[in-house]
N, C-alpha and C positions, 0 to 999 in steps of 0.2 A: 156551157154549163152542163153539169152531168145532174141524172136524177140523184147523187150522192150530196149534192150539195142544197137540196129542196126537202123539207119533210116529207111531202105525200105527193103521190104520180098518178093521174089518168089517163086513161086512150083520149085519142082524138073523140072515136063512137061515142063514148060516155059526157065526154064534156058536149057535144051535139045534144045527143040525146036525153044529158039530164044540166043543162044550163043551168036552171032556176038553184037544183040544190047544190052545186058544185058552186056557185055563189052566193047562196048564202050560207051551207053550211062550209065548207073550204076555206071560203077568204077571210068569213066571218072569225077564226082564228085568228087575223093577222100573220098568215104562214106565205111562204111560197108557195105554190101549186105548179108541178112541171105538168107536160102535154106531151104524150109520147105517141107518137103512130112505130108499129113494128119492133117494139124495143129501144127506139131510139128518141130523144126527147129533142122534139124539135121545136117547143117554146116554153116559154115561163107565166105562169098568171102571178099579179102582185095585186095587194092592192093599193088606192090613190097614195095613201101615206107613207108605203113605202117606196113608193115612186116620186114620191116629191123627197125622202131623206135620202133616195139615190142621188138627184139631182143637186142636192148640196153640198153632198158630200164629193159630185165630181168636179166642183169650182172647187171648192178647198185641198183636194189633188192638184189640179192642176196649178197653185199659187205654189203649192210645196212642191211639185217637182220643177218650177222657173225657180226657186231660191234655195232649194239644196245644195244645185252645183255652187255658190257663192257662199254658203254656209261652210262648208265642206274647203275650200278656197280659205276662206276665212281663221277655221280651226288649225289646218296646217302651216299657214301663215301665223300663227298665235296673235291674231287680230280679234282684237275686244267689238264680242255681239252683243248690243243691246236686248234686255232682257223683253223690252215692248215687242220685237224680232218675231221672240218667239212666240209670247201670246196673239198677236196678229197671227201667223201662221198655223194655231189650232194647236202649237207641242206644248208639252209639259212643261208646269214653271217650275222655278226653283223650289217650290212647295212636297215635289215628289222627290223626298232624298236616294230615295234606292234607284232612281233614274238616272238623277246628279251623280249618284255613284258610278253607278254601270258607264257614263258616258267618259267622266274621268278615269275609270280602268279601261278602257277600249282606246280612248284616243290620248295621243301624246302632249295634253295642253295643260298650260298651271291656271290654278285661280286667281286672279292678280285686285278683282275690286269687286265688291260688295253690291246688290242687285242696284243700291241709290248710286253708285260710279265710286264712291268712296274705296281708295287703295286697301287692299288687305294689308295687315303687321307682318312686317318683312321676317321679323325670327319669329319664332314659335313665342308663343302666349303660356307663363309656365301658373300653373290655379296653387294655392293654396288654402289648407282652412285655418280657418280665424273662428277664437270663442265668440259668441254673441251675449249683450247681456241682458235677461229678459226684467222689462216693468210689467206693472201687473196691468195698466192701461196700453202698452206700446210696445213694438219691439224694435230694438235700435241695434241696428247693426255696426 
């Protein structure tokens, strides 16, 4: 990790010599704090929370890089992923369309069934308008 990717840098001397406020006032932000001897930063201070949101986030790495490759397997295969798949896995549901999008302009797969498994409409779906007629208590289409 470089101090480029930490907000604020101290020497070794300083974090020794001033403990108390480089912990309270430092971590008290919720920032990183790198530790530099000579220019070069040879640790990181975090504090407990973000040390425990490291920690879960590297089990949920690790479940998504054991089923990538299978995913991946899957989409070039045009083999139907359950949509449960992906919410277990921590990805984006169907909910996020510019995702849906991006994923269908990158990869070579059709949409074949609806997130409940129900088949899509094999030809296109053509919309029309129709007048509606209004009552003054209802409207009926």
């Amino acid at each position: 990790m470089s101090s480029a990717d930490t907000t604020r840098e101290i020497s070794h001397r300083t974090l020794k010599n001033e403990q108390g406020r480089v912990f309270r006032e430092l971590l008290a932000d919720g920032e990183a704090v790198a530790i530099s001897n000579r220019g070069r930063v040879d640790g990181v201070l975090i504090t407990p929370a973000m040390w425990a949101e490291m920690r879960s986030h590297t089990g949920e790495a690790e479940r998504l890089r054991a089923a990538l490759p299978l995913l991946l397997a899957a989409a070039r295969a045009g083999v139907a992923v359950p949509s449960e798949t992906f919410e277990t896995l921590g990805l984006p549901g169907a909910e996020d369309w510019r995702a849906l999008n991006a994923l269908v302009a990158a990869l070579p797969v059709r949409l074949t069934h609806d997130p409940e498994g129900e088949p899509l409409p094999a030809q296109p779906v053509h919309l029309s308008l129709q007048r509606v007629s209004e009552d003054e208590d209802e409207l009926v289409l």
